[in-house]
DSSP file (Angstrom, degrees, kcal/mol; ACC not computed):
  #  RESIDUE AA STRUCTURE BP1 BP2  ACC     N-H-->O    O-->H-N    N-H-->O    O-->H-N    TCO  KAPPA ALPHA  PHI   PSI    X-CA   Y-CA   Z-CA
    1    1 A X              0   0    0      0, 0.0     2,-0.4     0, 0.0    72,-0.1   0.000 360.0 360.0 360.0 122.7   35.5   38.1  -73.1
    2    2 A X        -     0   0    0     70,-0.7     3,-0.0     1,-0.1    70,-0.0  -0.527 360.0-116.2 -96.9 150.8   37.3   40.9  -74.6
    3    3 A X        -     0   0    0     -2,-0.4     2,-0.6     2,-0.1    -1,-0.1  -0.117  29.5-105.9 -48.7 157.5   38.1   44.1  -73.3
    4    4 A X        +     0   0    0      1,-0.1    -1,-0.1     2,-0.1    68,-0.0  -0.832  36.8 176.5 -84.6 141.3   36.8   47.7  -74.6
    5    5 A X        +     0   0    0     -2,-0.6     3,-0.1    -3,-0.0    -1,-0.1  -0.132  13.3 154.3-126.5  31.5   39.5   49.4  -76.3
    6    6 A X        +     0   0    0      1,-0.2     4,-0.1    33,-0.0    -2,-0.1  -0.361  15.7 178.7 -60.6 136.4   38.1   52.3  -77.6
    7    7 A X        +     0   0    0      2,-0.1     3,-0.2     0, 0.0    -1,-0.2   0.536  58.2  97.0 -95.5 -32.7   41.0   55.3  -78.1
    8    8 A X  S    S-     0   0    0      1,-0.1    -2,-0.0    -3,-0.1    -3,-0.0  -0.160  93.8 -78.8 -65.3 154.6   38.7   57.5  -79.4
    9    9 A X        -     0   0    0      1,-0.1     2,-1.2    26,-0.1    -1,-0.1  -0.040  45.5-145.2 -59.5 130.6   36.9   60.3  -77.2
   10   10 A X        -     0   0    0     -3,-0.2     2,-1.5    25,-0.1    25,-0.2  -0.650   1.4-139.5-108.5 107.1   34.2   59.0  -75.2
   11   11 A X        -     0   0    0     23,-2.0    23,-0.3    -2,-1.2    -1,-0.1  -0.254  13.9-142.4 -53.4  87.0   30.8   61.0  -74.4
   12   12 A X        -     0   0    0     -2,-1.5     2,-0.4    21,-0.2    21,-0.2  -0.185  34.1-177.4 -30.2 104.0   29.7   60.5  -70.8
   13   13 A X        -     0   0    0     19,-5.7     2,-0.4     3,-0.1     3,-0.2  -0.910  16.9-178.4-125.1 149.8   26.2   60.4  -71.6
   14   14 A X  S    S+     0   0    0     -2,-0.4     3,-0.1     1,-0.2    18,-0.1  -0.953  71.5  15.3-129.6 169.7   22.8   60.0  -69.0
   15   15 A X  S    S+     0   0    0     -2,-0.4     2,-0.5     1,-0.2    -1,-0.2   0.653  90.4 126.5  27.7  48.5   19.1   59.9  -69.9
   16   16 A X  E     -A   31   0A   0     15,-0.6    15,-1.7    -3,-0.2     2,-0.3  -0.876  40.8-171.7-109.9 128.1   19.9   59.2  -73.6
   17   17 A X  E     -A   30   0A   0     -2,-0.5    42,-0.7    42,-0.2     2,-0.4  -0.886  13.0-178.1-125.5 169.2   18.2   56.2  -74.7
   18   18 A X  E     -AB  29  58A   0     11,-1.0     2,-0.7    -2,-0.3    11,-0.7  -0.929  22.8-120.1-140.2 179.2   18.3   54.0  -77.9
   19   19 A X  E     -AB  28  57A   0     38,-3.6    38,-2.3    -2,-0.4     2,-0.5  -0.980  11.1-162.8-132.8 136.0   16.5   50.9  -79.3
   20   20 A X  E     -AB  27  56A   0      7,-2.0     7,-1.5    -2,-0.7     2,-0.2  -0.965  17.6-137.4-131.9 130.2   18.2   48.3  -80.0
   21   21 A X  E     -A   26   0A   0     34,-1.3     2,-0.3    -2,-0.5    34,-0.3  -0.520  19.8-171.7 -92.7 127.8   15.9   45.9  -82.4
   22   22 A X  S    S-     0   0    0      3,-2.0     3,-0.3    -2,-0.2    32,-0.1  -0.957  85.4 -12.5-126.7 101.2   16.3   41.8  -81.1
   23   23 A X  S    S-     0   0    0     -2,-0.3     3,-0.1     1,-0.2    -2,-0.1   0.258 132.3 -52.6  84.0  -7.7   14.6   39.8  -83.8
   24   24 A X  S    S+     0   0    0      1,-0.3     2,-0.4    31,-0.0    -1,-0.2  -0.033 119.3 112.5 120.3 -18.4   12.7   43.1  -85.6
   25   25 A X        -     0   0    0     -3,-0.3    -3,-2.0    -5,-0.0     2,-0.4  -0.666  67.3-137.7 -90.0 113.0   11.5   43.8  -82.2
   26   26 A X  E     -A   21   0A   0     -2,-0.4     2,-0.4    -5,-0.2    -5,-0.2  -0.590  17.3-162.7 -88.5 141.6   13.2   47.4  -80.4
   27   27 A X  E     -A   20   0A   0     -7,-1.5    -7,-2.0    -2,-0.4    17,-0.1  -0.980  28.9-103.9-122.7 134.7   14.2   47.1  -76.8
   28   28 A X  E     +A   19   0A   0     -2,-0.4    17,-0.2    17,-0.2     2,-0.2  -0.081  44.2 177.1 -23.9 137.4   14.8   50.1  -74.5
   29   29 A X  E     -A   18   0A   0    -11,-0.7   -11,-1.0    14,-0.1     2,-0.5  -0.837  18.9-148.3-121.3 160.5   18.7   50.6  -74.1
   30   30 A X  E     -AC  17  42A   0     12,-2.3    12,-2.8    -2,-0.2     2,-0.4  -0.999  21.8-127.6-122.5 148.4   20.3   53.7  -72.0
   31   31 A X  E     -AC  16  41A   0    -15,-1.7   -15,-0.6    -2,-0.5    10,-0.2  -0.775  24.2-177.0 -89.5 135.8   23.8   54.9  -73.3
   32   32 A X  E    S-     0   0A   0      8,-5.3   -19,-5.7    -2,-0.4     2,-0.3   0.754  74.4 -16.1 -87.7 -56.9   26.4   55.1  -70.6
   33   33 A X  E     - C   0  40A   0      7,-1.1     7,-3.3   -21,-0.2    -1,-0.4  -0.970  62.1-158.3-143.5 157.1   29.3   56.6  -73.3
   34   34 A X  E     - C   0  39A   0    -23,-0.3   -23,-2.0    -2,-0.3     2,-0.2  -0.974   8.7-177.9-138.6 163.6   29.4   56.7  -76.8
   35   35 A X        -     0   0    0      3,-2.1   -25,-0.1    -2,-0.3   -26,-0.1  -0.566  46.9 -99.2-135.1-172.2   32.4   57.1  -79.1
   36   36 A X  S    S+     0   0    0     -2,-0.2    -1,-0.1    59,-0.1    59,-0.1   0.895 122.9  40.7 -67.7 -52.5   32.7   57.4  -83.2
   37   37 A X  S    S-     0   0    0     -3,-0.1    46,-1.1    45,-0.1     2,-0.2   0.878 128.9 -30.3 -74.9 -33.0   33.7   53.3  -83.2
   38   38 A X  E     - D   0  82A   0     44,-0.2    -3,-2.1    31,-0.1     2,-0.2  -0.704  57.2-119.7-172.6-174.5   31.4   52.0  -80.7
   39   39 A X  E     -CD  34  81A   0     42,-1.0    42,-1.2    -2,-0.2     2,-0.3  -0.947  13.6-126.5-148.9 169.5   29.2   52.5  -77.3
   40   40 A X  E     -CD  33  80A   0     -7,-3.3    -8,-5.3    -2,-0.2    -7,-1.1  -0.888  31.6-171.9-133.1 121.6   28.4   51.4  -73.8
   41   41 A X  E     -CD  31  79A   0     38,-1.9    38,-1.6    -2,-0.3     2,-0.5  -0.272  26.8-145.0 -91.7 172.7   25.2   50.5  -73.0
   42   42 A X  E     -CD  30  78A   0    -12,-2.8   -12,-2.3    36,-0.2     2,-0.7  -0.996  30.3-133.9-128.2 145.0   23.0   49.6  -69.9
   43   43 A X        -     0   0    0     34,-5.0     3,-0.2    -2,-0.5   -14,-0.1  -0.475  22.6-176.6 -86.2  89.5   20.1   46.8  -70.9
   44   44 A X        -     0   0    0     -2,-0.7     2,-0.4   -16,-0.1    -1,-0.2   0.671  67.7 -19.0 -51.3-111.7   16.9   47.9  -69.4
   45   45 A X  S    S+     0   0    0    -17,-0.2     2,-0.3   -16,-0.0   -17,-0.2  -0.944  82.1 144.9-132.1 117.0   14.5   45.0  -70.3
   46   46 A X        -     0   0    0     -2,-0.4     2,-0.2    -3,-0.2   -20,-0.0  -0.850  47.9-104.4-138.2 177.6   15.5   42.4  -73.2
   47   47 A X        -     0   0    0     -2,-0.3     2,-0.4     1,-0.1   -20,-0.0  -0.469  46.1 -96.5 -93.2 165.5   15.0   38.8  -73.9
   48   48 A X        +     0   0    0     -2,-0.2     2,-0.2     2,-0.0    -1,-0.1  -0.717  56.1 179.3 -84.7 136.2   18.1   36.5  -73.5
   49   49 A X        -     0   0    0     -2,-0.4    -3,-0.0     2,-0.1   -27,-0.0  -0.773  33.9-147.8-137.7 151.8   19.4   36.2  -77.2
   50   50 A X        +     0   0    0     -2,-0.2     2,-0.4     0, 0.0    -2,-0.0   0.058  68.9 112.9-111.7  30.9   22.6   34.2  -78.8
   51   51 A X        -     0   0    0      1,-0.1    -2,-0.1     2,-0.0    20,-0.1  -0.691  48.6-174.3-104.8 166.9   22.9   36.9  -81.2
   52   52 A X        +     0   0    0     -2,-0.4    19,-2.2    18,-0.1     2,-0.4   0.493  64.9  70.3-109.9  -5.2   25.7   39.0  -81.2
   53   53 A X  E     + E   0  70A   0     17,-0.2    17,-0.2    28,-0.0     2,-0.2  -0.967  57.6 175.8-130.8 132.2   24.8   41.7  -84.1
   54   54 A X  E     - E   0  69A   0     15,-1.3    15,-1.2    -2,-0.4     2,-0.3  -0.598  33.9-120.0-130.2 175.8   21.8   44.3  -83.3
   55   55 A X  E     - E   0  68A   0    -34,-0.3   -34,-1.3    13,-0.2    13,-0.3  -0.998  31.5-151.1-118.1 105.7   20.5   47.1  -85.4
   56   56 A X  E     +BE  20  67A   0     11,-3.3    11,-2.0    -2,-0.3     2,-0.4  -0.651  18.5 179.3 -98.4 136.2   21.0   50.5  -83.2
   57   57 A X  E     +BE  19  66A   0    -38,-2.3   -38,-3.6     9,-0.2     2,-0.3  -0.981  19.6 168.5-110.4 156.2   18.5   53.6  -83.7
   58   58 A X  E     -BE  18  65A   0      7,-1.9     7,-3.5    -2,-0.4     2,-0.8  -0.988  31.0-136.4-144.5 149.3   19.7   56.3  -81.2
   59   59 A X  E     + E   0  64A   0    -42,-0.7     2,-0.5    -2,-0.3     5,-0.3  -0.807  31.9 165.9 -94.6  82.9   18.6   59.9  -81.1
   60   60 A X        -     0   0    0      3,-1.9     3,-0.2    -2,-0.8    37,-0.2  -0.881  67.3  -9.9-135.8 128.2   21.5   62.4  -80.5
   61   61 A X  S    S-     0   0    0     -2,-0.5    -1,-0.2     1,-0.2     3,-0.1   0.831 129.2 -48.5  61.7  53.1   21.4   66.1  -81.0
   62   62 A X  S    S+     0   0    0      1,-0.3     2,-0.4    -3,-0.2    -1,-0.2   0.648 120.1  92.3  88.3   2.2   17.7   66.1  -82.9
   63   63 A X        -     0   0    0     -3,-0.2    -3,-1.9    30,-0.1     2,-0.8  -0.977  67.5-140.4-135.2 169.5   18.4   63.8  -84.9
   64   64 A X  E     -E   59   0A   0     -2,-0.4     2,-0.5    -5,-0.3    -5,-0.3  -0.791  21.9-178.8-127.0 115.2   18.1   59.7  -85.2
   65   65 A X  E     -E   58   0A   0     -7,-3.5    -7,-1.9    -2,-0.8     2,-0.5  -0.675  15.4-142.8 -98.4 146.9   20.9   57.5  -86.8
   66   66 A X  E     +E   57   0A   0     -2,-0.5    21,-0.5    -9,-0.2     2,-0.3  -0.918  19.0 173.8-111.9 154.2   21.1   53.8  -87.3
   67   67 A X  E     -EF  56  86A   0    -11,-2.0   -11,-3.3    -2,-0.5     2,-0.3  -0.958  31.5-129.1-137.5 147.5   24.2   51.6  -87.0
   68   68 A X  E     -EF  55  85A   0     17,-3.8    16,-5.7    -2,-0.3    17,-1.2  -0.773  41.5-174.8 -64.2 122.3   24.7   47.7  -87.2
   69   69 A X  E     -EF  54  83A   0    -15,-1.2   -15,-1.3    -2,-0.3     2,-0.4  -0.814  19.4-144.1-130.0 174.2   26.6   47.1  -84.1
   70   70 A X  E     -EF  53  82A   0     12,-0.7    12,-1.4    -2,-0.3   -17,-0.2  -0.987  27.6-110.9-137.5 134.6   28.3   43.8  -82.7
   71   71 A X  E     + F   0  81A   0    -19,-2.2    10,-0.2    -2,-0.4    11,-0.2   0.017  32.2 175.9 -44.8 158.4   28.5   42.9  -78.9
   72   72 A X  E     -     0   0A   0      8,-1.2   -70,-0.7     1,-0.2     2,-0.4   0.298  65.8 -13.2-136.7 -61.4   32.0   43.2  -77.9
   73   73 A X  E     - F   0  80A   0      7,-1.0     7,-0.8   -72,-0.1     2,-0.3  -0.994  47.6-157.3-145.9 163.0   31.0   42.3  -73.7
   74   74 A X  E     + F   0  79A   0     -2,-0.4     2,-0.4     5,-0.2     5,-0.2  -0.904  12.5 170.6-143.5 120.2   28.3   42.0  -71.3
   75   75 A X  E >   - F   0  78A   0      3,-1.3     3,-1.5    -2,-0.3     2,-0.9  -0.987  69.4 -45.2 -97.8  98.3   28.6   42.3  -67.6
   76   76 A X  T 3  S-     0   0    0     -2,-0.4   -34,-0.0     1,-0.2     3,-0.0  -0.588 120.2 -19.9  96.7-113.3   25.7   42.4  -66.1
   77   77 A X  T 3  S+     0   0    0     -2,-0.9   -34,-5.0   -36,-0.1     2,-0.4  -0.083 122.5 106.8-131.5  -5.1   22.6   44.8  -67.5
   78   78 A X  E <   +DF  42  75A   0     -3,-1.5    -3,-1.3   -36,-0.2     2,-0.2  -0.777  50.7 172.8-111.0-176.3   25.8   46.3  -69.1
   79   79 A X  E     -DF  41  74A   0    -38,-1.6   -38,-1.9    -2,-0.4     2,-0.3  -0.749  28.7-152.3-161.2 102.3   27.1   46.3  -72.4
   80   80 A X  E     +DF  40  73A   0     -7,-0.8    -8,-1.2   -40,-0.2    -7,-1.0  -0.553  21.8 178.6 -73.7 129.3   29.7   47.3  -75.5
   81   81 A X  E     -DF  39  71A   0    -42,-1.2   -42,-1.0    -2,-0.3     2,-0.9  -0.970  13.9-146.2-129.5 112.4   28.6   47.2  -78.4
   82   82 A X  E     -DF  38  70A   0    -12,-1.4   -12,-0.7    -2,-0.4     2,-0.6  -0.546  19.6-117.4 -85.0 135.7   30.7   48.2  -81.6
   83   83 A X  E     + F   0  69A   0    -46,-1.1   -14,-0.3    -2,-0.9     3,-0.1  -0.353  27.3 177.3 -57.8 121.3   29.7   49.6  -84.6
   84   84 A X  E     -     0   0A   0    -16,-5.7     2,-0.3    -2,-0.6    -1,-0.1   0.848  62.1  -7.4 -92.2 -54.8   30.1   47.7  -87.4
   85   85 A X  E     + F   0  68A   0    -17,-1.2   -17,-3.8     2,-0.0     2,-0.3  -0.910  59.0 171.4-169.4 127.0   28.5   49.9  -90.7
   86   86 A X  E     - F   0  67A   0     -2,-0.3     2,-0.2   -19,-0.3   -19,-0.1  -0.801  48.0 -91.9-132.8 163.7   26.5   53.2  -90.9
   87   87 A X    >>  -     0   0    0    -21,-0.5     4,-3.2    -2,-0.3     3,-1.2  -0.442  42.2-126.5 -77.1 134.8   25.6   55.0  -93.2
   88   88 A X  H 3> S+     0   0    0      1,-0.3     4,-1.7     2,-0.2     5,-0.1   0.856 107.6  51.5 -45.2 -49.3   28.5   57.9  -93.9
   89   89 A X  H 3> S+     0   0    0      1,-0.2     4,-0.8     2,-0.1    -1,-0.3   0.735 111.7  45.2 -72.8 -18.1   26.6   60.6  -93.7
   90   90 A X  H <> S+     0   0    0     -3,-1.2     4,-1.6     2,-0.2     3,-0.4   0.882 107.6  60.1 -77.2 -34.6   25.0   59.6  -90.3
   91   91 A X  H  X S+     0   0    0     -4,-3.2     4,-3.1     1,-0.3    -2,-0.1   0.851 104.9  48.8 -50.3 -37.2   28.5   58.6  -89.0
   92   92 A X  H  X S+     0   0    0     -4,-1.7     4,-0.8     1,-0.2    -1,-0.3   0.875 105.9  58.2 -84.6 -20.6   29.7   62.4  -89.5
   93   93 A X  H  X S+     0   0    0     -4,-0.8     4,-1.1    -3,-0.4     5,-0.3   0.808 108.5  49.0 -75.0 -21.6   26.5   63.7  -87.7
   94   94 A X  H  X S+     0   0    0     -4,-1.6     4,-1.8     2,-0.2    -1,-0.2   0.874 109.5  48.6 -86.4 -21.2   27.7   61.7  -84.8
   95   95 A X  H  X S+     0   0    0     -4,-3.1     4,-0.5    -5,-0.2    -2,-0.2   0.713 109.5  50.3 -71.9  -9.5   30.9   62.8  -84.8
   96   96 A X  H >X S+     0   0    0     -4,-0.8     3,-2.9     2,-0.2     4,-1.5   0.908 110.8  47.4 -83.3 -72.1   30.0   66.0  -85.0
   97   97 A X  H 3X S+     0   0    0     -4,-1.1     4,-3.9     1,-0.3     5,-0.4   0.920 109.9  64.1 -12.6 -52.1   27.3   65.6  -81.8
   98   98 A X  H 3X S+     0   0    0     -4,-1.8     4,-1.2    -5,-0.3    -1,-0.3   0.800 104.3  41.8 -74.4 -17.2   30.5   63.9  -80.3
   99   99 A X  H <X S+     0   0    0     -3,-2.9     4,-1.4    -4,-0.5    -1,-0.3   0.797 110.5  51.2 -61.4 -38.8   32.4   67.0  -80.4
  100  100 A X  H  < S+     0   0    0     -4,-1.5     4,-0.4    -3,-0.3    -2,-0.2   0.674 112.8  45.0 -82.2 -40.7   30.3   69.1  -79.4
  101  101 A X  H >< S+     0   0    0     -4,-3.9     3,-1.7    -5,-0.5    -1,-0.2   0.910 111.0  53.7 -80.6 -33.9   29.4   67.0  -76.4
  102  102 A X  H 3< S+     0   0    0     -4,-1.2    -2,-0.2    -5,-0.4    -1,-0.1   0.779 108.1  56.7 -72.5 -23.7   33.2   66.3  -75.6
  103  103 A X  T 3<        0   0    0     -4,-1.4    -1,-0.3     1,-0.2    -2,-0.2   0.600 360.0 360.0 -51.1 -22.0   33.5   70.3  -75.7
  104  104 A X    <         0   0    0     -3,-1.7    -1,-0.2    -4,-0.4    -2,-0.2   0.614 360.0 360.0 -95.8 360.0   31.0   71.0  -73.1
């Protein structure tokens, strides 16, 4: 099991949710922090999976991005998950969100 290593600044976030699609199917997630590279989630209610690669949408400052993300670890009902590939132009609306939140 590997560690998070994120350097980059991480947004404390609560009652932010995403779906995160297992099989085509989205299941509830809540973000604990999110970064540019990557997130930490808590698992609400999913099925037991072996896959290790999800399809993320999450909803942050009015608007909804997708990423391909990759498990990194899971402890529990939480969980890191990096980001693998987005789309460019959604990647700079979350760094911008991520400033903005890291300002406040």
């Amino acid at each position: 099991m590997k560690s998070d290593r994120r350097t980059d600044g991480r947004a404390r976030l609560r009652g932010i949710f995403a779906n995160k699609y297992i099989d085509g199917i989205p299941h509830l997630v809540e973000l604990v922090d999110v970064s540019a590279t990557g997130l930490q989630v808590r698992r609400i209610l999913e099925p037991e999976t072996t896959s290790m690669t999800y399809p993320l949408e999450l909803s942050v400052g009015g608007v909804t991005l997708w990423a391909w993300t990759r498990q990194v670890w899971r402890r529990g009902n939480r969980e890191a998950l990096r980001m693998v590939s987005t789309d460019t132009v959604e990647s700079a609306r979350l760094r911008k969100f991520l400033r903005a939140a890291l300002a406040a």
